[in-house]
N, C-alpha and C positions, 0 to 999 in steps of 0.2 A: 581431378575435377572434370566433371563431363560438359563439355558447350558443344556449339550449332556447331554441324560439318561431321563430330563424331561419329565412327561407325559402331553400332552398340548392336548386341544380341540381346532376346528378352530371357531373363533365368524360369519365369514360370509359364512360357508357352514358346508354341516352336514358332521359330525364325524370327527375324530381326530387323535394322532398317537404319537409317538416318537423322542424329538430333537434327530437327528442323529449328527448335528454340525452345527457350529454357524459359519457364514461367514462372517458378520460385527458386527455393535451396531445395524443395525434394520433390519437384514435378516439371517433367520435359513433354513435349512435341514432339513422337518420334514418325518419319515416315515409312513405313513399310514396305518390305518388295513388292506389293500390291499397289502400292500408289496411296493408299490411305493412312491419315495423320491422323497418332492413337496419342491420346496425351497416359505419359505412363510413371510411375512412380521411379525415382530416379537408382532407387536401392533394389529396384527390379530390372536394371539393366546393368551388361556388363561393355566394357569399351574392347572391340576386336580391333586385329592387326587390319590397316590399310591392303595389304595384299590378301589377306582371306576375305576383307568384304568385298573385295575388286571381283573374287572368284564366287564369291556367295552369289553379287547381282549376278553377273553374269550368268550364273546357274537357275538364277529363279526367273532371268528374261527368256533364258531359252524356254524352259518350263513354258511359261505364258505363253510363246509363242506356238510351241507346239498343240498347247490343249485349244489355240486359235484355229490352227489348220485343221485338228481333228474334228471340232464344232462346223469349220466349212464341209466337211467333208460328210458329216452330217446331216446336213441342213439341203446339200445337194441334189435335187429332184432326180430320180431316178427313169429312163426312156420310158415313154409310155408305148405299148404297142398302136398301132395304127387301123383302125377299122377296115375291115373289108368287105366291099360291096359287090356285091354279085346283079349284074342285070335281070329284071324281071321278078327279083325278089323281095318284092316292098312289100307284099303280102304278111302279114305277123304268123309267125305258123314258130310253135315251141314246144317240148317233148320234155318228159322226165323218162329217164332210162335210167333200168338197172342191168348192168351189167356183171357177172358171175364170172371172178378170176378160173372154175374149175369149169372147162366146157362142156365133160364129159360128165360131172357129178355137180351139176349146179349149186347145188344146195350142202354140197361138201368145201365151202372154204368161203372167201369173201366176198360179198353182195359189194358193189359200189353203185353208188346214186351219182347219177350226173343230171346237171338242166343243158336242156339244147338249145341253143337260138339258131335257129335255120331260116333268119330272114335279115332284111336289110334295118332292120330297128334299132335304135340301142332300149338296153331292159332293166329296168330297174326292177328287183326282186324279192323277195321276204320268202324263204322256205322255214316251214314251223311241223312241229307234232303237236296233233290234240290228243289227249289221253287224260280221261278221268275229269273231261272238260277245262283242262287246263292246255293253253296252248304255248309252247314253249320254242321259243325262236332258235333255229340251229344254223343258218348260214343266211347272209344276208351282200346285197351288193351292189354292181355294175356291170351289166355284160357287153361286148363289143357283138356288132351284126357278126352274123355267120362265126358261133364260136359256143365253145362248150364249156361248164363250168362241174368240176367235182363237187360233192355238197359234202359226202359222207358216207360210212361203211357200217355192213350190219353183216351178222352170220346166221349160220343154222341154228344156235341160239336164240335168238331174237324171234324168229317166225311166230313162233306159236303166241309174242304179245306185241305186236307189231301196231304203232299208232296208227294213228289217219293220217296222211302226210298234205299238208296243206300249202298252197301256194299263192301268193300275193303277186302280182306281175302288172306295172305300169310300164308300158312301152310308148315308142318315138322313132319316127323320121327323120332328118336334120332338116327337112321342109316336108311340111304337107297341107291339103285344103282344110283338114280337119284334125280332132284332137276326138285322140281313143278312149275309149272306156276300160278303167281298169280291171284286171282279169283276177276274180280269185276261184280257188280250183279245189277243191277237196278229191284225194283219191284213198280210196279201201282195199286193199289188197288181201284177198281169201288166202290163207299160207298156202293152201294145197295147188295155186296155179305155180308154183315157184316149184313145184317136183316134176313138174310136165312140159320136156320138152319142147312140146308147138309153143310154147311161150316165148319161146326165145329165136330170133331172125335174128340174118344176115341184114345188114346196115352197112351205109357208105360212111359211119361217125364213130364206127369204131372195129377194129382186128378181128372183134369174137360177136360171136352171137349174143343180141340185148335184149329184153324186153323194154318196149318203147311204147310211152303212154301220152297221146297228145292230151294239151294242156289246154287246145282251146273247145275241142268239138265234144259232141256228147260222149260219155263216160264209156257207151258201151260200143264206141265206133271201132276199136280195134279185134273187141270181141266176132264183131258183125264182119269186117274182113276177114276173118278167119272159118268162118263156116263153110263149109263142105256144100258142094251140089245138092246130092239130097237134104241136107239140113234146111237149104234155100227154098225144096221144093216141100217140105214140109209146109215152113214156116206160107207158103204159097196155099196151101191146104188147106190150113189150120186159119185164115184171115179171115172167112166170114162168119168162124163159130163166134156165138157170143164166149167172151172172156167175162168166168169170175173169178176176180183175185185171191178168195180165199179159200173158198171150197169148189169142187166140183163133184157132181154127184153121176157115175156112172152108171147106176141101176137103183131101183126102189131097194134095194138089200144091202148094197154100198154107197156108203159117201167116204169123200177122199176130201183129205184136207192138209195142204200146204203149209208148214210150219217155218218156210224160209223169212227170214226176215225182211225181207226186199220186197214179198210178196204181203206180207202185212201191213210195213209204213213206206211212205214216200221218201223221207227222209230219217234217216236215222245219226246227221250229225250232230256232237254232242253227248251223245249217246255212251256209256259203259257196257262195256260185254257182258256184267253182272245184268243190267238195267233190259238190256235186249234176251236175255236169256227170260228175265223175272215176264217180259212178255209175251214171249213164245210159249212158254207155261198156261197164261193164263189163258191164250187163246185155247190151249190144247184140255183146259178143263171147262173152258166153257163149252166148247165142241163137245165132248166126250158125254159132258151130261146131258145137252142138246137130242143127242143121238141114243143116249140112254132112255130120256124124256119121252120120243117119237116111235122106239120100237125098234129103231136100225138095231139090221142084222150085224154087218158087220161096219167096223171106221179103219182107214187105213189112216195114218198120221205119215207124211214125207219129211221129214229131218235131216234129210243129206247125213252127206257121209261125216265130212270136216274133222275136228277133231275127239265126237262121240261126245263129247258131252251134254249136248242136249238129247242124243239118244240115251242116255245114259239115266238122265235125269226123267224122264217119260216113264222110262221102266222101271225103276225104284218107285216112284207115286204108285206108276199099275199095282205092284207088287205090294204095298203097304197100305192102300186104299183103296180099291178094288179088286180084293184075291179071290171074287167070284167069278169074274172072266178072262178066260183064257187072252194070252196075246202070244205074238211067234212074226218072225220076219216076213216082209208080204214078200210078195211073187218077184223073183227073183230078178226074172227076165222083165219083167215091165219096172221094178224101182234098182234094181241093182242091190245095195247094202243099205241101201239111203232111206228103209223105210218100214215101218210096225203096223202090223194089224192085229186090231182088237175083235174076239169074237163077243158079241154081245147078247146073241140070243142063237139057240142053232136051230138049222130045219126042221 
């Protein structure tokens, strides 16, 4: 007959416990090696020996104590690293670089994306891809002043569908007079600057050659530190012609017209590569009839080089809607490969 003090095992679930008290002829109080009092049917319990439930508790206390110290050992905050402050650098100044594990073959193995904080800030961060107007969040976080954070890796696969790479950046001082304005950053990377060496410098942030893109200044500030002398004294030459952005007309016989897309809109975030293409087209048939309209001799279209497809697609239309007039590559030496002329009417 089972009373209080009995030590009972349960026949239909594992482990067993202590009659605490007996509440009918077939129903008991049993306490559990848990500590909790399960009232349980008395034909579902069996009576064990005093020396095996001596060793049962003992077994299920260690248990508990153990899964206690592993719970602490869990719950244990882990060091944080300590900021580091460098004098004279409150300035907010922050960099996306990509760096290319192959130094010799850039574009032969893996691209790594790092953010920089090269200031006394701390940075709270949001890095995201737009693509197809959807923007889709890929690292997110905390940065310490003066410290670099990995985002993510892309290869020579990727190039040719490469998003916009867009960044959210709210930064801080541990004291200042004032409160910054949050920084967001869109950048466009053309594939073809990832094949050309000058792209990539020697940096104090990392072993190999980066390309390093500031995050706070205008878009095309690293480009402009890179020009050459003469390019300077160009661009020195070239400042008091009037600039037209879409066309320019060389001679009563030629007009020339620019089909880059930068040179068309101001903005192009948001933007599908299909979407930008559909409007580089249509500039290029509105021109074309324009020029037809007027009598021009000849139109040169510039298309750049990239990766041919909207040269590609120029010349197909010519060729299926227009097989009256001749076209053939322009002058080599003034566009390079980057560009069609159309004969429209000859001398």
């Amino acid at each position: 007959m089972i009373k209080a003090g009995d030590k009972v095992r349960f026949l239909n679930a594992v482990g067993g416990g202590v009659v605490k008290s007996v509440i009918s002829k077939t129903m008991v109080i049993v306490e559990d090696y848990d500590g909790f009092e399960v009232p349980t049917l008395i034909n579902e319990l069996v009576i064990i020996d005093d020396s095996l439930s001596m060793n049962a508790e003992k077994r299920f206390a260690r248990i508990r104590a153990n899964a206690k110290e592993e719970e602490q050992v869990k719950i244990k905050e882990v060091p944080k690293a300590e900021p580091k402050f460098i004098a004279g650098k409150n300035v907010p100044e922050f960099y996306m670089a990509l760096v290319p594990q192959n130094e010799v073959n850039p574009v032969d193995g893996e691209m790594k994306v790092y953010l920089i904080n090269n200031s006394n800030n701390f940075l709270l961060y949001n890095y995201s891809h737009l693509k197809n107007k959807v923007y889709s969040s890929v690292e997110s976080g905390k940065m310490n002043p003066n410290s670099k954070r990995y985002l993510e890796s892309f290869t020579s696969m990727d190039l040719n569908d490469l998003p916009e790479f867009q960044f959210q950046l709210l930064f801080f001082l541990e004291e200042s007079s004032k409160l910054e304005t949050p920084v967001l950053k869109c950048i466009h990377l053309n594939p073809v600057k990832f094949y050309k060496q000058n792209s990539y410098e020697k940096t104090r942030y990392f072993a190999q050659n980066a390309m390093v893109i500031s995050l706070l200044g205008p878009d095309m500030e690293i480009e402009v530190a890179k020009l050459t002398e003469h390019d300077l004294t160009k661009i020195v030459q070239e400042k008091d012609e009037p600039k037209v952005v879409v066309k320019r007309t060389v001679s009563p016989e030629l007009t020339e017209i620019d089909l880059h897309i930068h040179e068309l809109l101001e903005d192009t975030r948001g933007l599908t590569n299909h979407e930008m293409l559909e409007i580089q087209m249509g500039r290029f048939r509105n021109e074309l009839e324009t020029a037809i309209a007027n009598g021009t001799r000849r139109i040169v279209f510039i298309h750049g080089i990239g990766n041919g497809t909207l040269k590609q697609e120029i010349r197909q239309e010519l060729s299926a809607k227009y097989k009256k007039y001749y076209f053939q590559d322009a002058s080599f030496k003034e566009y390079g490969y980057g560009a069609t002329m159309v004969i429209l009417k000859n001398a």
